[in-house]
MOPAC internal coordinates of N, CA, C and O (Angstrom, degrees):
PM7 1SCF
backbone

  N    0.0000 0     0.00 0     0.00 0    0    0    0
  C    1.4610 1     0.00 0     0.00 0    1    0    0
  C    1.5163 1   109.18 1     0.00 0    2    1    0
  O    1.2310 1   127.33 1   -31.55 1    3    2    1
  N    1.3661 1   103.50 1   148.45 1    3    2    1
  C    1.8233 1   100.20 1  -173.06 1    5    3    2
  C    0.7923 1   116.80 1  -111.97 1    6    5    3
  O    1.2310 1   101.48 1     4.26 1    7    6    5
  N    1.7749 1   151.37 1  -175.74 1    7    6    5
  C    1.4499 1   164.46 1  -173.00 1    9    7    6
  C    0.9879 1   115.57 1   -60.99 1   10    9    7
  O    1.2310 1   106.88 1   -72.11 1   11   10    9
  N    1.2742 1   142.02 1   107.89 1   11   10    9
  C    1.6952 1   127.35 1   137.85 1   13   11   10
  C    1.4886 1   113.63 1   -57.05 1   14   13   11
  O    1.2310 1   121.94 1   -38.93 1   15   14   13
  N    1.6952 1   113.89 1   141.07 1   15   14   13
  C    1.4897 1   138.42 1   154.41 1   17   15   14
  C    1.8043 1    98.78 1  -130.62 1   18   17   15
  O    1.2310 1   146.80 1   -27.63 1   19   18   17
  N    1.9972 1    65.46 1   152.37 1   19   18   17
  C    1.4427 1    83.46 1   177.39 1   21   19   18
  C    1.7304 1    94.81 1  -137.66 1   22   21   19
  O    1.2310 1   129.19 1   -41.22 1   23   22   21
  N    1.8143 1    99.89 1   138.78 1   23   22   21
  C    1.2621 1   114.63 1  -143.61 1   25   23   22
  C    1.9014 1    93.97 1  -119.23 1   26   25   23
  O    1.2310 1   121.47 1   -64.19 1   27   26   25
  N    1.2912 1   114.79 1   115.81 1   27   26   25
  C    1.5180 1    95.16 1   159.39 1   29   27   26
  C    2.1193 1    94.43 1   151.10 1   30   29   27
  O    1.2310 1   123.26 1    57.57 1   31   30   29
  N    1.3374 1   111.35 1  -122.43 1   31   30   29
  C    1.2588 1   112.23 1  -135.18 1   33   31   30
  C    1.5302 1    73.63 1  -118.14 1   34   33   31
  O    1.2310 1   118.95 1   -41.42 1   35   34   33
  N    1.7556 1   119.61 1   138.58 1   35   34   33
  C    1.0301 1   141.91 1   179.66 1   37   35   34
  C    1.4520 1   118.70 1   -53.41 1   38   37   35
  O    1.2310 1   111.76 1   151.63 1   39   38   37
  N    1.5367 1   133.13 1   -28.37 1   39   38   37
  C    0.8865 1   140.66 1   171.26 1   41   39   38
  C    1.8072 1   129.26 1   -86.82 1   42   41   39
  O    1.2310 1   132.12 1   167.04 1   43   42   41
  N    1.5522 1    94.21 1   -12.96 1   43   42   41
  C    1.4871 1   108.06 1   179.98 1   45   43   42
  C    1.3988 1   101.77 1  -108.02 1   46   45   43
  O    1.2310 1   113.45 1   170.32 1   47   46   45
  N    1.3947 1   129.98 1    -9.68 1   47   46   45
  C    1.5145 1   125.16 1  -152.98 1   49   47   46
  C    1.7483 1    94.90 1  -128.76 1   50   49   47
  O    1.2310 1   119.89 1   151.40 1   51   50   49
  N    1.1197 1   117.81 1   -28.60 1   51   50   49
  C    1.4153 1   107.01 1  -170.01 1   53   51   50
  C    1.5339 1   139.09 1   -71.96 1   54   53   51
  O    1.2310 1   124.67 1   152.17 1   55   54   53
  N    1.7196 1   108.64 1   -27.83 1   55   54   53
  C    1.3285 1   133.15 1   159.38 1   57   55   54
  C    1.6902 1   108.88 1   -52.05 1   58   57   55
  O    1.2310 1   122.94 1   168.66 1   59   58   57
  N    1.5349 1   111.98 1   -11.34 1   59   58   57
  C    1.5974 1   107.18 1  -169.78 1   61   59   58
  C    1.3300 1   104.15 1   -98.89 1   62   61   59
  O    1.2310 1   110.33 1   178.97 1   63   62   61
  N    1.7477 1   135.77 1    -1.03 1   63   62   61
  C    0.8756 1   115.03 1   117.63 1   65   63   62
  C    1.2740 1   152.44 1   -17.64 1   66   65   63
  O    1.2310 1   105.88 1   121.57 1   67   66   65
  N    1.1290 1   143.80 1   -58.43 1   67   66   65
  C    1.3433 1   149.10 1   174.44 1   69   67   66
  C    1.3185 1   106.49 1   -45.19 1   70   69   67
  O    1.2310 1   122.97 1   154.96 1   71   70   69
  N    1.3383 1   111.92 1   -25.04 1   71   70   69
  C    1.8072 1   112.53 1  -169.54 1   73   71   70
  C    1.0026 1   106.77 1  -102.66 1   74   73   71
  O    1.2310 1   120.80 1  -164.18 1   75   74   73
  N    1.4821 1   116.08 1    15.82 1   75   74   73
  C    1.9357 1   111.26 1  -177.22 1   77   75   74
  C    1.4280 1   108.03 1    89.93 1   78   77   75
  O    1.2310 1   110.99 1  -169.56 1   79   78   77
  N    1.0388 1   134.55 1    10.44 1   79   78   77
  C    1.6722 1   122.49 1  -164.03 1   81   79   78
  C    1.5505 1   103.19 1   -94.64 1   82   81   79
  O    1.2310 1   109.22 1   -73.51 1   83   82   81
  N    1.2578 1   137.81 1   106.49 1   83   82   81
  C    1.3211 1   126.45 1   138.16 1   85   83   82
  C    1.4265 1   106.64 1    -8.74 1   86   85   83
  O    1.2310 1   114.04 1   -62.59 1   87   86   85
  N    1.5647 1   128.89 1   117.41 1   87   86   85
  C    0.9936 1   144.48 1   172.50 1   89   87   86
  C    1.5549 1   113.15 1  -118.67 1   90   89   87
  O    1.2310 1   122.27 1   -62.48 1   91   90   89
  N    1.5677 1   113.26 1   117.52 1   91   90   89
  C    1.3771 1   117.70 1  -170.26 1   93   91   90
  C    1.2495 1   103.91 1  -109.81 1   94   93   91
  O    1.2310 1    95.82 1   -66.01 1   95   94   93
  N    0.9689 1   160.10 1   113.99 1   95   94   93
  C    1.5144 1   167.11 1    99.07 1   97   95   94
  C    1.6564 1   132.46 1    11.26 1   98   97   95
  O    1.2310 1   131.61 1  -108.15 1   99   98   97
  N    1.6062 1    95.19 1    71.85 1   99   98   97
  C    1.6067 1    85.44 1   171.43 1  101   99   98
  C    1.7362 1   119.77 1  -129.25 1  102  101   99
  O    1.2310 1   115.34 1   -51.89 1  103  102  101
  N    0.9058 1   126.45 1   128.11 1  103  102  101
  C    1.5712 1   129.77 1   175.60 1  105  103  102
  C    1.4726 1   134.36 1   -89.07 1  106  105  103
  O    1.2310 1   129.53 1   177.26 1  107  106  105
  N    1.6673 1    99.24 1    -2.74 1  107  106  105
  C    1.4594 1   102.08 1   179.17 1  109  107  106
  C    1.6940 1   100.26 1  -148.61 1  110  109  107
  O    1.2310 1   114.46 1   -47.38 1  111  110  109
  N    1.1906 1   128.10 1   132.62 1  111  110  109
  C    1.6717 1   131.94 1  -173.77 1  113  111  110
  C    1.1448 1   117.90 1   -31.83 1  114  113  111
  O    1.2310 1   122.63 1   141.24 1  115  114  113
  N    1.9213 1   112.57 1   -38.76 1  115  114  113
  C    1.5075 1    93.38 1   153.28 1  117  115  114
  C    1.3635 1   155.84 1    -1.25 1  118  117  115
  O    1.2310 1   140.72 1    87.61 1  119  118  117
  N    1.6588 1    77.39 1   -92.39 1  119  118  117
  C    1.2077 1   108.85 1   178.42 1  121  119  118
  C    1.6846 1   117.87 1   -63.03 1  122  121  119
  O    1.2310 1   122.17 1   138.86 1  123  122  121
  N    1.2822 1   113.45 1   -41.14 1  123  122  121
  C    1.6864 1   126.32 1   179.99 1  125  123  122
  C    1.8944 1    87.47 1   -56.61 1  126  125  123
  O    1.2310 1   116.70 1   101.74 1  127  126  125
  N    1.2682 1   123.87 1   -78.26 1  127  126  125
  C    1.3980 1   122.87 1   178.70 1  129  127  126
  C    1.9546 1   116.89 1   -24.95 1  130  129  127
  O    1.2310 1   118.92 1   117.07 1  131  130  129
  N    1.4780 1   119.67 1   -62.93 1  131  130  129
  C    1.2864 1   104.59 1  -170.99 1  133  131  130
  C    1.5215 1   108.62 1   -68.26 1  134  133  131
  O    1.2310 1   117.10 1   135.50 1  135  134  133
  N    1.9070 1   123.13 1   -44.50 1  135  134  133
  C    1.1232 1   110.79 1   168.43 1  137  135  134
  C    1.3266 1   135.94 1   -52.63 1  138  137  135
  O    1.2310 1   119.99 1   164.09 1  139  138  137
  N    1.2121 1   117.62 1   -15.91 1  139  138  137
  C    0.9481 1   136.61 1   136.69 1  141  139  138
  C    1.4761 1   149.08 1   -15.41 1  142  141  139
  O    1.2310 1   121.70 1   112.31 1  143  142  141
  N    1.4553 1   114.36 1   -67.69 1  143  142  141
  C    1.2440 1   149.94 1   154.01 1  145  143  142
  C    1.5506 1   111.82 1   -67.70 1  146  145  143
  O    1.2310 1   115.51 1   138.48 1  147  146  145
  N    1.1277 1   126.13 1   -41.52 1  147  146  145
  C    1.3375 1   131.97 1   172.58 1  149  147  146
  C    1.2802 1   139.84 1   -97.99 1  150  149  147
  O    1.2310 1   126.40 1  -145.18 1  151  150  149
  N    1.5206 1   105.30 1    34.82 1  151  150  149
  C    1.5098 1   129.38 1  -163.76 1  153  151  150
  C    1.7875 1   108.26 1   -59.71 1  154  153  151
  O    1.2310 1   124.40 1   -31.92 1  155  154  153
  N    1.0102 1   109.15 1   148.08 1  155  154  153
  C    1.6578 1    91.47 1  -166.72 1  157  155  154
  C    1.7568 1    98.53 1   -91.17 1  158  157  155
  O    1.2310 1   120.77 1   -22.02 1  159  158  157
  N    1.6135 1   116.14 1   157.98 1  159  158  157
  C    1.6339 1    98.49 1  -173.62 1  161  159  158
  C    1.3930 1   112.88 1   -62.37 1  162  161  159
  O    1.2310 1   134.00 1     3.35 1  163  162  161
  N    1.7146 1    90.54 1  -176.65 1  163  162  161
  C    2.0425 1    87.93 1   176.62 1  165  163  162
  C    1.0097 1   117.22 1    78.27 1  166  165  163
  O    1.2310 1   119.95 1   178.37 1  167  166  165
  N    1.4604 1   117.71 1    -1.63 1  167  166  165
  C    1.8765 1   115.43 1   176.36 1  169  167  166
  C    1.5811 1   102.65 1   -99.66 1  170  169  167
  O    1.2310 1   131.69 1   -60.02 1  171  170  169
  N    1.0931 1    95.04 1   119.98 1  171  170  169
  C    1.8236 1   116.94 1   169.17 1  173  171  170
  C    1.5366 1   124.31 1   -76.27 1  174  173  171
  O    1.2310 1   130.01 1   147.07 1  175  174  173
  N    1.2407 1    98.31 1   -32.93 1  175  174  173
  C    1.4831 1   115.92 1  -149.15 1  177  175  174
  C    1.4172 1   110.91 1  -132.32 1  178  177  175
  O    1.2310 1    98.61 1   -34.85 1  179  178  177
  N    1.0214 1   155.97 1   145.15 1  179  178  177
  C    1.2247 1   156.63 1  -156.87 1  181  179  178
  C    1.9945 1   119.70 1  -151.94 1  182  181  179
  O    1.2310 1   108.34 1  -102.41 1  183  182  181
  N    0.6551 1   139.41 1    77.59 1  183  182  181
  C    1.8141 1   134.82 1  -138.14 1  185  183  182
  C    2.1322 1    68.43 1  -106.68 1  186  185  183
  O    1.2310 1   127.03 1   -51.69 1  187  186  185
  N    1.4600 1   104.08 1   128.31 1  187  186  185
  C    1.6449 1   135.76 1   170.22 1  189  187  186
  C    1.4336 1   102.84 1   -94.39 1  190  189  187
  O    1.2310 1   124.46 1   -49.25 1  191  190  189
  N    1.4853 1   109.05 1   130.75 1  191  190  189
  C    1.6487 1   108.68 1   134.24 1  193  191  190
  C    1.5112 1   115.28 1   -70.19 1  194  193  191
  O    1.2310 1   119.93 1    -6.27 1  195  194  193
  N    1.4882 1   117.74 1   173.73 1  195  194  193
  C    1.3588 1   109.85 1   179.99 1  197  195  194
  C    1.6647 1    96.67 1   -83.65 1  198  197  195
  O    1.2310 1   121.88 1   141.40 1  199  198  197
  N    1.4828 1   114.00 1   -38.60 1  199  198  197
  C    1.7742 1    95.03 1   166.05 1  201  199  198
  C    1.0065 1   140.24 1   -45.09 1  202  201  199
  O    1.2310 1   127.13 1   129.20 1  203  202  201
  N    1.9509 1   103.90 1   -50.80 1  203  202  201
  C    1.5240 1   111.03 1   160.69 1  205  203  202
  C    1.4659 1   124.24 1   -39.81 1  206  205  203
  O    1.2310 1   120.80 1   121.61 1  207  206  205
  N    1.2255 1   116.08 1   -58.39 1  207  206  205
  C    1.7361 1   126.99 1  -179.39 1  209  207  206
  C    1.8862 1   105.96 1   -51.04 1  210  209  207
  O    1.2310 1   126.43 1   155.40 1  211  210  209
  N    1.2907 1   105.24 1   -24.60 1  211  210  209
  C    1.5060 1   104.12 1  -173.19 1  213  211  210
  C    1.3231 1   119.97 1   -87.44 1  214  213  211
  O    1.2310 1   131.94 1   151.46 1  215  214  213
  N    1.2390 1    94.55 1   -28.54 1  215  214  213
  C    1.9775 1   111.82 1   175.59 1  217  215  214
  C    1.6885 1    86.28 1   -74.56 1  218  217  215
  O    1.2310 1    94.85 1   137.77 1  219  218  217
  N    1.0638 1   161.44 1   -42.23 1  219  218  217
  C    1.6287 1   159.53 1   -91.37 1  221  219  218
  C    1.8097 1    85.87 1  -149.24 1  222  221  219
  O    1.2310 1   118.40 1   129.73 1  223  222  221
  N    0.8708 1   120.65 1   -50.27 1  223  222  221
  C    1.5606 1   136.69 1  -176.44 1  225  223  222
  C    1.9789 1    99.37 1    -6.49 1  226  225  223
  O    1.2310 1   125.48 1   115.34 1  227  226  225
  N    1.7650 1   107.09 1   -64.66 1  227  226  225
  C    1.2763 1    94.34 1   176.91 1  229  227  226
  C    1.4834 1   139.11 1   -56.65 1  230  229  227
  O    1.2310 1   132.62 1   132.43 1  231  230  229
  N    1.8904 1    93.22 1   -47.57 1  231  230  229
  C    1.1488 1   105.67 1  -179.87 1  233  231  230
  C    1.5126 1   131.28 1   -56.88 1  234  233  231
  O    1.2310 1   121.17 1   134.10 1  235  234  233
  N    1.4589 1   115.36 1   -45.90 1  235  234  233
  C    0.9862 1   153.06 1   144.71 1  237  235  234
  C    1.8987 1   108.64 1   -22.94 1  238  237  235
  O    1.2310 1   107.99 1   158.31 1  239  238  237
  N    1.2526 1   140.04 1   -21.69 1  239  238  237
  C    0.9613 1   144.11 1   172.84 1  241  239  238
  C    1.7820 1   123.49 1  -118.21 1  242  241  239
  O    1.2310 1   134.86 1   173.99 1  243  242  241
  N    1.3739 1    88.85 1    -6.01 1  243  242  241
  C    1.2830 1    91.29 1   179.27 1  245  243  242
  C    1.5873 1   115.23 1   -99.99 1  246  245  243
  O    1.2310 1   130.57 1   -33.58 1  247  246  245
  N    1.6816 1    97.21 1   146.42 1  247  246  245
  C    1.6293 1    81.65 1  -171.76 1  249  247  246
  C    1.3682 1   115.01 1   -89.25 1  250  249  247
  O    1.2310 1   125.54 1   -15.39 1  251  250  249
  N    1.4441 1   106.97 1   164.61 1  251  250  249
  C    1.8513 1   102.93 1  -173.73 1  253  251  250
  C    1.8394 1    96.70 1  -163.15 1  254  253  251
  O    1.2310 1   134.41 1    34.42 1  255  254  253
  N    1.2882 1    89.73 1  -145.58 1  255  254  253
  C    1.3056 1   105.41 1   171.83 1  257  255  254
  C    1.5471 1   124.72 1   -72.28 1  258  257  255
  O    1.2310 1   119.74 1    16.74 1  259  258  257
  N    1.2195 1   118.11 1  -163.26 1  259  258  257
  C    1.6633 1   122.43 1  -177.19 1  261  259  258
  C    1.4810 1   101.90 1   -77.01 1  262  261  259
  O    1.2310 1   118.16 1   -51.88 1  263  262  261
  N    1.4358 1   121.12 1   128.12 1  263  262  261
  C    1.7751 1   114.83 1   159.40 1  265  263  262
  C    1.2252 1    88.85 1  -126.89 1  266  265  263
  O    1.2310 1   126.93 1     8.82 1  267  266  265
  N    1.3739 1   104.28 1  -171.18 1  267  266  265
  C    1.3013 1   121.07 1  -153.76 1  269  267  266
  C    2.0433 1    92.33 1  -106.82 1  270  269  267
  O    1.2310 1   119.91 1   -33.65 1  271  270  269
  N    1.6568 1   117.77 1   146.35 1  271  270  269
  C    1.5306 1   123.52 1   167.02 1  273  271  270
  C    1.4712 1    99.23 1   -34.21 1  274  273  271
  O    1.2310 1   126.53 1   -26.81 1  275  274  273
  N    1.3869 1   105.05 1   153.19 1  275  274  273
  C    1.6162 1   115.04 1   162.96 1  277  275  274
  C    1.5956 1   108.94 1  -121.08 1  278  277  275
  O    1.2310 1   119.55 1     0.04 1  279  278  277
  N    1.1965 1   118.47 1  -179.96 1  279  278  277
  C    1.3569 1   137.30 1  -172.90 1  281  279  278
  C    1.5437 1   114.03 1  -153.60 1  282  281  279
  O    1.2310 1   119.75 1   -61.53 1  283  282  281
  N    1.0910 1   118.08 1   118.47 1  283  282  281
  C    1.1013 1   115.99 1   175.11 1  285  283  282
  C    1.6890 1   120.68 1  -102.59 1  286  285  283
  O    1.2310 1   120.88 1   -64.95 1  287  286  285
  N    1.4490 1   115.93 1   115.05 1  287  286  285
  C    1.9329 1   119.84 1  -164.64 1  289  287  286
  C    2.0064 1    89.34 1   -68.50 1  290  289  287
  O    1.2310 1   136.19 1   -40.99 1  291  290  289
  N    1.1469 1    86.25 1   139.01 1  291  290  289
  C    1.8657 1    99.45 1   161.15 1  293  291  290
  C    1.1705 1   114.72 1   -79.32 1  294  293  291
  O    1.2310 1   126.25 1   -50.87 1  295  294  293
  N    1.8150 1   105.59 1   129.13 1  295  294  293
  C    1.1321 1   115.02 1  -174.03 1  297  295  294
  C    1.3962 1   135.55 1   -45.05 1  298  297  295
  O    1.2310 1   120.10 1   180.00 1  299  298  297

């Protein structure tokens, strides 16, 4: 079984700690984009802010290689 992260804005993403989640920290699309790109292996799972998912919008549609399911948190 593989990693949960949780991807996005410090205040929506950080409590997902407690549940084991790799918690990545980004506050501006930037940042959501390189963490993004640099997901550490072993992540299965991916838990979105709806900002995060919006900065992700391209990538996220384009086809490529294997990433990991996403999730998008309700606003």
């Amino acid at each position: 079984m593989g990693r949960v992260a949780a991807l996005g804005e410090r205040d929506r993403v950080a409590g997902l700690a407690l549940a084991g989640a790799v918690v990545l920290l980004a506050d501006d699309p930037d940042a959501v984009r390189r963490l993004w790109r640099s997901l550490p292996g072993g992540i299965d799972l991916v838990i979105l802010t709806p900002a995060a998912a919006e900065a992700l919008k391209p990538d996220l549609a384009a086809p490529g290689g294997r990433r990991p399911l996403t999730a998008v948190m309700p606003p």
